[in-house]
C-alpha positions in Angstrom: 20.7 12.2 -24.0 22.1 15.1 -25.5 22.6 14.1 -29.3 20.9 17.0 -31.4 17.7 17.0 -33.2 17.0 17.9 -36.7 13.4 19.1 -37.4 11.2 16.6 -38.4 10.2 17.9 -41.9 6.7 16.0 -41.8 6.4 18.0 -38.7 5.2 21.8 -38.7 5.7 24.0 -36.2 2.0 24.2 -35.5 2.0 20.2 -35.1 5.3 20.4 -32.5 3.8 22.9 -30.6 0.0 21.6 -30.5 1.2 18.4 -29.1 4.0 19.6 -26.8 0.3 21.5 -25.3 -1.5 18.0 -25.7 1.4 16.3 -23.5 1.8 18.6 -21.2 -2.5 18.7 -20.6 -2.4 14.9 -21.0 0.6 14.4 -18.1 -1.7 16.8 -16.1 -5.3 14.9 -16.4 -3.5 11.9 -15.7 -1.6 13.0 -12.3 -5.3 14.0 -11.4 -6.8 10.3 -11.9 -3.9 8.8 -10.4 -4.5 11.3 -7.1 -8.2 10.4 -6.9 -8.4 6.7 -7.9 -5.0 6.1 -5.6 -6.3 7.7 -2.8 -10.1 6.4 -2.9 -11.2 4.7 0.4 -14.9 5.6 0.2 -17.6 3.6 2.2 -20.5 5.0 0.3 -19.2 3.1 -2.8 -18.6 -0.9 -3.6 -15.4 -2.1 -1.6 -14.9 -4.0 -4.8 -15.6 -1.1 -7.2 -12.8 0.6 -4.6 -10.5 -2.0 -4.7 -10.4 -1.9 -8.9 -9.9 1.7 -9.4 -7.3 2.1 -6.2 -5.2 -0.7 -6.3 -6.2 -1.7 -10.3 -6.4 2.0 -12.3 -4.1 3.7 -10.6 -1.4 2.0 -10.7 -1.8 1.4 -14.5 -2.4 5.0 -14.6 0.7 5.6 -13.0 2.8 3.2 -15.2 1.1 4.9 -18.5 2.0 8.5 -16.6 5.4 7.1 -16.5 5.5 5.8 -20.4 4.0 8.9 -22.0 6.5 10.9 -20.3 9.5 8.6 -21.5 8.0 8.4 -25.1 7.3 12.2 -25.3 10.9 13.3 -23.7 13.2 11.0 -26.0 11.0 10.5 -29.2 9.6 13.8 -29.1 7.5 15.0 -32.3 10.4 16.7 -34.5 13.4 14.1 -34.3 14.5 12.8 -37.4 17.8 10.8 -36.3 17.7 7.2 -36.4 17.0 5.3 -33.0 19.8 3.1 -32.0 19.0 -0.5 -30.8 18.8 0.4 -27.3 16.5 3.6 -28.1 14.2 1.3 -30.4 14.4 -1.4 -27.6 13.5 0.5 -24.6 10.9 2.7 -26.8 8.9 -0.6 -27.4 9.1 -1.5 -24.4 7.2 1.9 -23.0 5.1 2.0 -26.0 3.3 -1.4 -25.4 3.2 -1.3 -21.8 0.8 2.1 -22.7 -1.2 0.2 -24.6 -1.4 -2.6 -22.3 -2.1 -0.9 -19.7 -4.8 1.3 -21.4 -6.5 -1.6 -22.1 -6.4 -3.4 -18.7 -7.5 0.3 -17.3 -10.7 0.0 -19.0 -11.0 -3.5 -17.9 -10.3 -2.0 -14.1 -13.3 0.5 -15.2 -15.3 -2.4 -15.7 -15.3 -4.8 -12.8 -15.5 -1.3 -10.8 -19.1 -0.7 -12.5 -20.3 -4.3 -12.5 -19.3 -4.8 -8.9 -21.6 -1.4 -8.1 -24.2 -1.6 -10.3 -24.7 -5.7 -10.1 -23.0 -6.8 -7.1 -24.3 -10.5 -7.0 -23.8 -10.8 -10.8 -20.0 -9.7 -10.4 -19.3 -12.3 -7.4 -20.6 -15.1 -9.6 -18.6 -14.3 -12.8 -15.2 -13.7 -10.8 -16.2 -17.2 -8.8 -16.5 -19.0 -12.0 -13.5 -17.0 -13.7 -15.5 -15.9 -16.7 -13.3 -12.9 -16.6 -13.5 -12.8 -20.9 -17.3 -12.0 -20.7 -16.5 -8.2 -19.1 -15.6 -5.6 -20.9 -16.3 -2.2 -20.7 -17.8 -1.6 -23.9 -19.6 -4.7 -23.6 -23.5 -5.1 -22.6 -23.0 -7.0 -19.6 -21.7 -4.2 -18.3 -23.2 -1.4 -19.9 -26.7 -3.0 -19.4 -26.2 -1.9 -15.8 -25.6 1.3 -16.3 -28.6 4.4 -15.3 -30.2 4.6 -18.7 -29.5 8.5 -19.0 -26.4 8.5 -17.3 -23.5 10.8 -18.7 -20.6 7.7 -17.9 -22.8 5.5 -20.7 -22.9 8.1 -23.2 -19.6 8.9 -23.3 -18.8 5.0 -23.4 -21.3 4.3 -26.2 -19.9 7.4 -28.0 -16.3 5.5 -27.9 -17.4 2.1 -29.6 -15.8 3.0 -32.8 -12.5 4.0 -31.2 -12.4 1.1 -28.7 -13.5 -1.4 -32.1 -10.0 0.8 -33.7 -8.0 0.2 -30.7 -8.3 -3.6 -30.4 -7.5 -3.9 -34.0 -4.7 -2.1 -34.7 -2.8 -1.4 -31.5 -3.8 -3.8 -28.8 -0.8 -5.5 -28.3 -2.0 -8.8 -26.6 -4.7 -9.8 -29.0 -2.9 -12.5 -30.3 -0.7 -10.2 -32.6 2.9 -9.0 -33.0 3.9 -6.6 -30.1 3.9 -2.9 -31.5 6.8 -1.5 -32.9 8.8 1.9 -33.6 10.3 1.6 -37.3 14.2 2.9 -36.3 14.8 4.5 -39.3 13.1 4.5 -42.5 15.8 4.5 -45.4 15.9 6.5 -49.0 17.8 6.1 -52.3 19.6 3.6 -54.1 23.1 3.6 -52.5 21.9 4.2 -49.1 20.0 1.7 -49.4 23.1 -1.2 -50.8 25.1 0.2 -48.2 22.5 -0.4 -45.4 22.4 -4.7 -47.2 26.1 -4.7 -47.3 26.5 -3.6 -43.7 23.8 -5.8 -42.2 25.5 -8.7 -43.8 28.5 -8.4 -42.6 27.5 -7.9 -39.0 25.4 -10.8 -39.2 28.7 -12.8 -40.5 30.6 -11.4 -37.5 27.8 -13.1 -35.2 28.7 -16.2 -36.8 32.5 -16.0 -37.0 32.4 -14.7 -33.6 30.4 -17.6 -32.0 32.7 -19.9 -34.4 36.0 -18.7 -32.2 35.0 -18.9 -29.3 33.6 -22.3 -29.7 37.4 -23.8 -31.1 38.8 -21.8 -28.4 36.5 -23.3 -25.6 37.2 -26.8 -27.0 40.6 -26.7 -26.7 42.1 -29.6 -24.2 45.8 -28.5 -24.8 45.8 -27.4 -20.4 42.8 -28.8 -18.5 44.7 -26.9 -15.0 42.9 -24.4 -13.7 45.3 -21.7 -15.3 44.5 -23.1 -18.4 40.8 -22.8 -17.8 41.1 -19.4 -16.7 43.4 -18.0 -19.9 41.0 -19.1 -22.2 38.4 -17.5 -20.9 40.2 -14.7 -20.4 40.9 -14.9 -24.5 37.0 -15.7 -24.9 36.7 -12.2 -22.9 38.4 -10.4 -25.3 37.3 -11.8 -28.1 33.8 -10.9 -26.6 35.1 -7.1 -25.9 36.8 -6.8 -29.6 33.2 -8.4 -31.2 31.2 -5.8 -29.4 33.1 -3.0 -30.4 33.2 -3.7 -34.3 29.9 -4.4 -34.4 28.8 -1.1 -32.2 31.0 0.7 -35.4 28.8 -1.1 -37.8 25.5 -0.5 -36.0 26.2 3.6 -35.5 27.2 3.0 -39.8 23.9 1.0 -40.4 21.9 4.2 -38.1 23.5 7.2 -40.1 21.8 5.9 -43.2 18.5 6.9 -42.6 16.1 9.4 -40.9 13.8 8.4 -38.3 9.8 9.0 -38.5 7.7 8.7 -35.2 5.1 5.7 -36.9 4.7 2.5 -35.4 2.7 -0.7 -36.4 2.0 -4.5 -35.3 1.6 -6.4 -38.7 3.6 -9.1 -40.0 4.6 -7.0 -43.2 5.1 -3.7 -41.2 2.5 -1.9 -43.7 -0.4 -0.9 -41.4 2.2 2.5 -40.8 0.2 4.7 -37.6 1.4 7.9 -36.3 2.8 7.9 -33.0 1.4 11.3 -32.5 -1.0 11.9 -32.2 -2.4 8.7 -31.8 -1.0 7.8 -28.4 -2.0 11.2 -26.4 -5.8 11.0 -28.4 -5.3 7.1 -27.1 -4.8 8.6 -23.9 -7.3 11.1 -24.3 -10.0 8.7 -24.4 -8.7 7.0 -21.4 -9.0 9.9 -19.4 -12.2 11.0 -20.5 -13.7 7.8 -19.2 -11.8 8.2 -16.2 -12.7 11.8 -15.8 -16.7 10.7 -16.0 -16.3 7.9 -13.3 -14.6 10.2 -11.2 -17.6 12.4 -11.2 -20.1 9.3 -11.2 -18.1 8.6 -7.6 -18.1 12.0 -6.4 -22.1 12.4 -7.2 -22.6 9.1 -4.4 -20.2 10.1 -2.1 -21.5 12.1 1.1 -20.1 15.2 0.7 -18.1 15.6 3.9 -16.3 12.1 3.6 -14.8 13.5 -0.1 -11.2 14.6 0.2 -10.6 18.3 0.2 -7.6 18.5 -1.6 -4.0 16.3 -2.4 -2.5 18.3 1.0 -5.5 16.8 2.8 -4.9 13.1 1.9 -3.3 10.4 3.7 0.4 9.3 2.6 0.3 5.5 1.8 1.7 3.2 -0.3 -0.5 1.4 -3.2 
């Protein structure tokens, strides 16, 4: 897009620039999971344990990779104007398939850890399909764990977040999906003018399905070149709809400023920031990621473990 920006006056400039840094080291960690987790093919480990971090985490990985990026390029930190309805569409769309995906990551972290550490106990519970009683913060998992090890620490030191996370912005915990607020609208008139648009683009919905209704029931020419005017006129109609209510949309957008919160209650009160919750969200993510990583590296033999990205093997996961 090239519409301009305004600065974002809830924004500083230390904010913009501090999370343009956090993006850019956040896209960076990221590509370096994806590499190692897509690219894993190590005998020393679980074939299982493998399978979920090659097949499971990095693809997720890749797909939150993809999300951040889109979120970050087109909502970025200081924008103020309005999202349209295809901005607010396709931004909801990105932002809960982030947090989706964060959370089915760290699911992928677990049945990688249960099917090293307990093996037998991992075969049962995926025979049985008690896949609800593994998580990674959960003790069936962590009980596994070396007692001292690093991985658990940093997992136990995460409880609160993870508790915070499934509350407020898991999106498939039988809640709302999240949401961007569009636009967030000030002052009396603004405000009456924002009403008295919405209503009549609402009754143009109406009067528009209304027409093309009487104009479909019409038996005055059943021949084919009576079928084929009318829709013809039903296509027009369709074409002249769109249009007017595109003119009242862009009217309803230039009423308000945008602010980069989001939220998944019914009353849209629970306001959180989008930054920067999503890249501390992320954050978290890969600093569990980053942990396994070294967990696998520390089994591996040393002259199985790839050299470097040039080294690997090109495939398709």
């Amino acid at each position: 897009m090239s519409k301009a920006k305004q600065i974002n006056p809830h924004a500083s400039t230390q904010d913009r620039l501090s999370i343009k840094a956090e993006s850019f080291v956040l896209w960076q960690s990221l590509s370096e999971l994806l590499s190692f987790f897509a690219f894993l093919n190590e005998p020393s480990i679980h074939q299982n344990t493998a399978a979920y971090l090659r097949f499971g985490a990095a693809k997720r990985i890749r797909w939150i990779l993809e999300d951040v990026r889109w979120l970050t390029s087109n909502i970025p930190v200081d924008r103020t104007e309005a999202l349209t309805d295809e901005e607010c569409h396709a931004a909801g769309l990105h932002l809960n398939s982030v947090y989706l995906h964060i959370r089915g990551t760290l699911d992928n972290f677990a049945w990688s850890l249960l099917w090293q550490f307990a093996p037998v106990e991992a075969e049962q519970l995926d025979k049985d399909g008690n896949y609800n009683q593994i998580g990674l913060f959960r003790t069936s998992v962590l009980r596994h764990l070396p007692t001292n090890s690093r991985l658990k620490t940093i997992i136990e030191s995460l409880r609160d977040w993870n508790d915070a996370f499934r509350l407020r912005r898991d999106p498939v915990a039988h809640r709302l999906p999240l949401r961007l607020i569009p636009q967030v609208i000030t002052g009396a008139e603004n405000i009456r003018s924002y009403q008295e648009t919405q209503a009549t683009l609402f009754a143009n919905i109406s009067d528009f399905a209304q027409r093309c209704t009487q104009n479909s029931n019409r038996v005055d020419d059943d021949s084919i070149r009576g079928i084929t005017e009318r829709c013809n006129q039903i296509e027009k109609l369709a074409d002249e709809h769109e249009a007017k209510q595109q003119k009242l949309c862009r009217q309803m957008e230039s009423l308000g400023t945008f602010v980069p919160v989001f939220t998944c209650s019914l009353a849209g009160t629970d306001l959180i920031p989008l930054y920067p919750t999503i890249t501390d969200d992320c954050g978290n993510l890969i600093k569990i990621g980053a942990e396994l990583r070294t967990f696998i590296e520390s089994v591996v033999r040393p002259s199985s473990a790839p050299q470097s990205a040039g080294d690997m093997p090109v495939i398709c996961f």
